[in-house]
C-alpha positions in Angstrom: -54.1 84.8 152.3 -54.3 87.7 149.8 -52.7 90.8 150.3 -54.8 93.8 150.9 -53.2 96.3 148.8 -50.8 99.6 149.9 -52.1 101.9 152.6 -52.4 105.8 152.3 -50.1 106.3 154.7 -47.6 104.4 152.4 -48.5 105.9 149.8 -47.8 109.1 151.6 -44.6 108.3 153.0 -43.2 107.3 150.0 -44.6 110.5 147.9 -42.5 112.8 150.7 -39.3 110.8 150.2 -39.7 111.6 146.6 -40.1 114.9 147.2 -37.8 115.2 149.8 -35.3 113.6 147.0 -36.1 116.9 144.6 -38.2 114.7 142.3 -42.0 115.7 141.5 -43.9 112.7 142.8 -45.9 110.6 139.9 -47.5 107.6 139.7 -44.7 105.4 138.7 -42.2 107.0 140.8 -44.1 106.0 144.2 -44.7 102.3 142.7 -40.7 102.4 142.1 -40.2 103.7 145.8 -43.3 101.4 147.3 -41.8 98.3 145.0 -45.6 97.0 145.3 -49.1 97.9 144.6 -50.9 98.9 141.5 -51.4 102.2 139.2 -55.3 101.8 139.9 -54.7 101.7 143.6 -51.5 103.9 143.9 -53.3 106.8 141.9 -56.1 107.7 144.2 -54.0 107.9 147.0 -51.3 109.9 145.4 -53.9 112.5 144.1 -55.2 113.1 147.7 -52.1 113.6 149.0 -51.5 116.1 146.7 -54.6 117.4 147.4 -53.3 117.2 150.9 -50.4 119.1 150.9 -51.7 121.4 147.7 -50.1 125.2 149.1 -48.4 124.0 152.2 -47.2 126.8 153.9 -48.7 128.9 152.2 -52.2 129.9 153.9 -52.7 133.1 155.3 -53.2 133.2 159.3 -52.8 129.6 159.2 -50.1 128.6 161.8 -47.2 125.8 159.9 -47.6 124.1 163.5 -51.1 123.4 163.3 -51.3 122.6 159.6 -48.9 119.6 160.8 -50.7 118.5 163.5 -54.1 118.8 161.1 -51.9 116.5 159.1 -50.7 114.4 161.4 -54.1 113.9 162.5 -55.9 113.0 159.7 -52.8 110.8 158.7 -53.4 109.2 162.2 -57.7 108.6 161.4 -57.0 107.5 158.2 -54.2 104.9 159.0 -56.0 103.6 162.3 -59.1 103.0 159.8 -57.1 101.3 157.2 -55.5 99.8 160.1 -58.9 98.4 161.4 -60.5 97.6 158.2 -57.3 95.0 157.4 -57.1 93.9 160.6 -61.1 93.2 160.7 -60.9 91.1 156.9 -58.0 89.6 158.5 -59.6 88.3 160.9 -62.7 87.4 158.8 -61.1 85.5 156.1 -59.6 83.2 159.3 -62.6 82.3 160.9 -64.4 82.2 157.3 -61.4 79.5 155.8 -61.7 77.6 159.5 -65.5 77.1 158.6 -65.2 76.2 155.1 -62.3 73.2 157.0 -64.7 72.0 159.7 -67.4 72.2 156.4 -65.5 70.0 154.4 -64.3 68.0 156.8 -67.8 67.0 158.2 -69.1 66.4 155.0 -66.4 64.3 154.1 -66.9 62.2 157.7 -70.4 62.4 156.0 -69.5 60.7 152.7 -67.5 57.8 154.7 -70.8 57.2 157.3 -72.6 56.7 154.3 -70.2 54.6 152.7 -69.9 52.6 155.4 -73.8 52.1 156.1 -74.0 50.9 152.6 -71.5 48.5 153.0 -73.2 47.2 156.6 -76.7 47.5 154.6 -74.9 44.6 152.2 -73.5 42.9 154.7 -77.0 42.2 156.2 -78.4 41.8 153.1 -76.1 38.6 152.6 -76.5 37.6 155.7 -80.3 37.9 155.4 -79.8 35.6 152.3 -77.6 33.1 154.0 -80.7 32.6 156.6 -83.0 32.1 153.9 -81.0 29.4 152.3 -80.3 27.5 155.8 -83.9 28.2 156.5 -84.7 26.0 153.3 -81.6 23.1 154.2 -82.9 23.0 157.4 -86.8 22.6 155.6 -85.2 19.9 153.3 -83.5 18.1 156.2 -86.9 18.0 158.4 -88.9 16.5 155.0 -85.9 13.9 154.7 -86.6 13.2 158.2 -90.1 12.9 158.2 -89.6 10.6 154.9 -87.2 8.7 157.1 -89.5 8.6 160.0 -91.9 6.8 157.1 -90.0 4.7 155.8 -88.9 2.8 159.2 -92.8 3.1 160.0 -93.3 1.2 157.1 -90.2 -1.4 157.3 -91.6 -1.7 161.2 -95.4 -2.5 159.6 -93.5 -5.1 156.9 -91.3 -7.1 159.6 -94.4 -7.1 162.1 -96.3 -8.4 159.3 -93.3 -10.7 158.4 -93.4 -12.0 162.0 -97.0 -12.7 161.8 -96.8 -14.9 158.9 -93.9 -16.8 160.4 -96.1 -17.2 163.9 -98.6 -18.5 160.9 -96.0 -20.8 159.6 -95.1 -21.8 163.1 -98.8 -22.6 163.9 -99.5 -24.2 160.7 -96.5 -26.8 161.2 -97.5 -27.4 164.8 -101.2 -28.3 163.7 -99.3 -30.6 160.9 -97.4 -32.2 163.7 -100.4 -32.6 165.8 -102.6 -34.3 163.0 -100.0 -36.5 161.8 -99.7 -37.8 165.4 -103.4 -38.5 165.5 -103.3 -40.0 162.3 -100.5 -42.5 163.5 -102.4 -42.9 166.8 -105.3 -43.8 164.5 -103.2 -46.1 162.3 -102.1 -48.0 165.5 -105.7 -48.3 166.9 -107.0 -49.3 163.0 -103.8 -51.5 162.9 -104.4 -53.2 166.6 -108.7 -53.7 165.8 -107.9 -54.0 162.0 -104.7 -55.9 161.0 -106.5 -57.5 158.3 -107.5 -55.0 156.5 -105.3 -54.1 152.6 -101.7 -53.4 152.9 -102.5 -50.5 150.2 -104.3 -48.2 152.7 -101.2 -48.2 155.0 -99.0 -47.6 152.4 -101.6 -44.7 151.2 -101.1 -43.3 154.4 -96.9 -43.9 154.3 -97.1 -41.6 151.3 -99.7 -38.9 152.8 -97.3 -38.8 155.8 -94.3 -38.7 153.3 -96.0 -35.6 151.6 -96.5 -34.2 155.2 -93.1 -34.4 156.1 -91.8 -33.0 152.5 -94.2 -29.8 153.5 -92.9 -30.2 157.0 -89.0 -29.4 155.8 -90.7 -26.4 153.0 -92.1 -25.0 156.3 -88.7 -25.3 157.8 -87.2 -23.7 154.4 -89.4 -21.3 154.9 -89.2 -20.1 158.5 -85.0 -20.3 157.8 -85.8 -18.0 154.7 -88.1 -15.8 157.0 -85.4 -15.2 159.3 -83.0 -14.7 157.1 -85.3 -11.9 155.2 -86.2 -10.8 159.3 -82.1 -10.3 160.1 -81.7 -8.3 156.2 -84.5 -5.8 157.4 -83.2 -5.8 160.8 -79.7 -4.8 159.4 -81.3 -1.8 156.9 -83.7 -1.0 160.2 -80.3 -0.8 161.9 -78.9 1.3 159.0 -82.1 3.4 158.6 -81.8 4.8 162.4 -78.1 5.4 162.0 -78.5 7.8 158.7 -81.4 8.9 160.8 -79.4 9.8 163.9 -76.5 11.3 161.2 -79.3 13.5 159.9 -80.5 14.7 163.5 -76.8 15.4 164.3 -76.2 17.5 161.1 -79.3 19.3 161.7 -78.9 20.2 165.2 -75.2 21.0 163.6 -77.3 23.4 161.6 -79.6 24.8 163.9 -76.4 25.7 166.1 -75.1 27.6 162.7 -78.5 29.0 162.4 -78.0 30.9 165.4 -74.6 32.3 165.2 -75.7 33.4 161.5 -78.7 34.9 164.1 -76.6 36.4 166.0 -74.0 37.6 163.6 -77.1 39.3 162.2 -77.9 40.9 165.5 -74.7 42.1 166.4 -74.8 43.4 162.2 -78.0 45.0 163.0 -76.5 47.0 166.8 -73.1 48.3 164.5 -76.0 49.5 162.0 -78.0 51.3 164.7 -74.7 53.0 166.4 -73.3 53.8 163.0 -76.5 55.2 162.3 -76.9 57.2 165.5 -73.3 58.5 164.8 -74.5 59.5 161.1 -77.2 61.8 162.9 -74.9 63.3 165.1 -72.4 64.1 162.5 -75.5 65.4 160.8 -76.7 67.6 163.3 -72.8 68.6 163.4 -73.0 69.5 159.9 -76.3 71.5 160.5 -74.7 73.4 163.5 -71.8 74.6 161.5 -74.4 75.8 158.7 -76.2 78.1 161.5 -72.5 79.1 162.4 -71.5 80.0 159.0 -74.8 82.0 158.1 -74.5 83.9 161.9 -70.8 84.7 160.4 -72.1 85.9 157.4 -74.4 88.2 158.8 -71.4 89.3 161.2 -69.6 90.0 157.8 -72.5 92.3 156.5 -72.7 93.8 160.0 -68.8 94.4 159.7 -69.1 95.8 156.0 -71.9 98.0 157.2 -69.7 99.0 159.6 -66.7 99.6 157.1 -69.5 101.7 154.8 -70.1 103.6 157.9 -65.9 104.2 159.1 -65.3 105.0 155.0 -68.5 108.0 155.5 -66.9 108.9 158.6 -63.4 108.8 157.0 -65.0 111.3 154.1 -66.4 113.5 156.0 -63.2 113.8 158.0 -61.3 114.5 154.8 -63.7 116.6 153.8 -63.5 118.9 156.8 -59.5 118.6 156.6 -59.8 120.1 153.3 -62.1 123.0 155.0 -59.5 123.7 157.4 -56.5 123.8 155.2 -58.6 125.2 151.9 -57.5 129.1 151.7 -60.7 131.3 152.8 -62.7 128.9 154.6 
């Protein structure tokens, strides 16, 4: 803290040592003796107390006993005022450098709430994208499934239908064994009443039935192939519901990370609201030391008033010592 600057009464107390010395106090001869101060400050105080003790001793009808006490009296106002004035800006320049602390240091608590709120305001912001983006694998994955669902609809429609041709195949071979066993029962009848009739009709029908049995073993071919394309759409039916049961898994795999992210978010969204709450407060702090440091400031215009109204009181004390010790007053 600054000093405040030499008193009168130092000022004073050195001039009489000077004196007392046998040297005519001056300016630079007080400084020398104080070893502080300045000219501009040392000078005023000087000249009064020369004014002061201007014809000591010398005033008719005036007592040399109550000249010193007047003295020792007015020394006594004017050093309990000086007294009071320092210790009064003492004090004031305390409690005025404690608020400008607690100032800075709530604005700088402040700055870091800010800071911080910005960074959480990031935070969610990524997190907020992170959502989005499951939100649209998760939207991919349910069209994949539902393509999935399809496409085993479909391979379900094509091996039902692939079943109904082989029931066709089935049937048509049964109705092929059926009519060649009426034709041979025919051919034994026509052979019992008809023995005589051409050898060429039954080797005709030795060659229908030949062409019979040659379609008989394609139907056979056939059915084997059937099967055989029935057991190759079982096996990608087979692997159809397995990458189907992967995909459920990954997506309730997904659905699982959808909530924590949801719940990262939440837990983002509570530190948000208390560091926000403790923002306000530190606001309202902030606010409260401004009302403190305006009531101080008006406490330091009441005080200076105050001081405006001890340096009148200190004039017109001086001015009625110089009555008292001025010759013919």
């Amino acid at each position: 803290m600054a000093r405040s600057g030499v008193t009168y009464t130092e000022v004073a107390k050195a001039a009489e040592t000077v004196k007392q010395q046998g040297f005519e106090p001056t300016v630079d001869r007080v400084r020398e003796k104080l070893g502080t101060g300045s000219k501009s400050t040392i000078g005023p105080h000087l000249k009064q107390w020369k004014s002061a003790n201007l014809g000591e001793g010398a005033i008719p009808g005036l007592p040399d006993e109550l000249l010193k006490v007047v003295k020792s009296l007015h020394e006594s106002i004017l050093g309990e005022a000086e007294l009071t004035i320092n210790e009064a800006k003492t004090e004031l320049n305390a409690v005025i450098e404690d608020l400008k602390d607690k100032l800075t240091a709530a604005q700088q608590q402040n700055g870091e709430l800010a800071s911080n709120n910005e960074q959480l305001t990031q935070q969610n912001q990524e997190l907020t994208n992170q959502l989005e983006t499951t939100n649209k694998d998760h939207l991919i994955l349910q069209l994949k499934q539902e393509q999935l669902e399809q496409d085993v609809k479909r391979l379900n429609a094509e091996l039902a239908e692939e079943k109904q041709n082989a029931k066709q195949l089935q049937a048509n071979l049964e109705y092929y064994q059926e009519k060649t066993a009426e034709d041979r029962q025919q051919e034994r009848n026509q052979h019992q009443l008809a023995q005589q009739q051409s050898q060429n009709y039954i080797d005709q029908l030795t060659n229908q039935l030949s062409v019979l049995q040659e379609q008989k073993e394609e139907s056979s071919v056939a059915v084997s192939n059937l099967e055989k394309e029935n057991l190759t759409l079982q096996q990608k039916l087979n692997e159809k519901i397995n990458k189907n049961e992967e995909l459920n898994a990954s997506l309730v795999y997904k659905t699982s990370e959808v909530g924590k992210l949801i719940e990262k978010k939440q837990k983002i969204q509570d530190d948000y609201s208390s560091v926000f709450a403790e923002k306000s407060a530190a606001e309202k702090a902030v606010e409260h030391l401004s009302v403190t440091l305006r009531k101080t400031e008006e406490d330091v215009s009441v005080l200076r008033a105050e001081n405006k109204v001890i340096l009148n009181e200190k004039a017109i004390a001086e001015g009625q010592l110089k009555q008292l010790i001025t010759p013919g007053s």
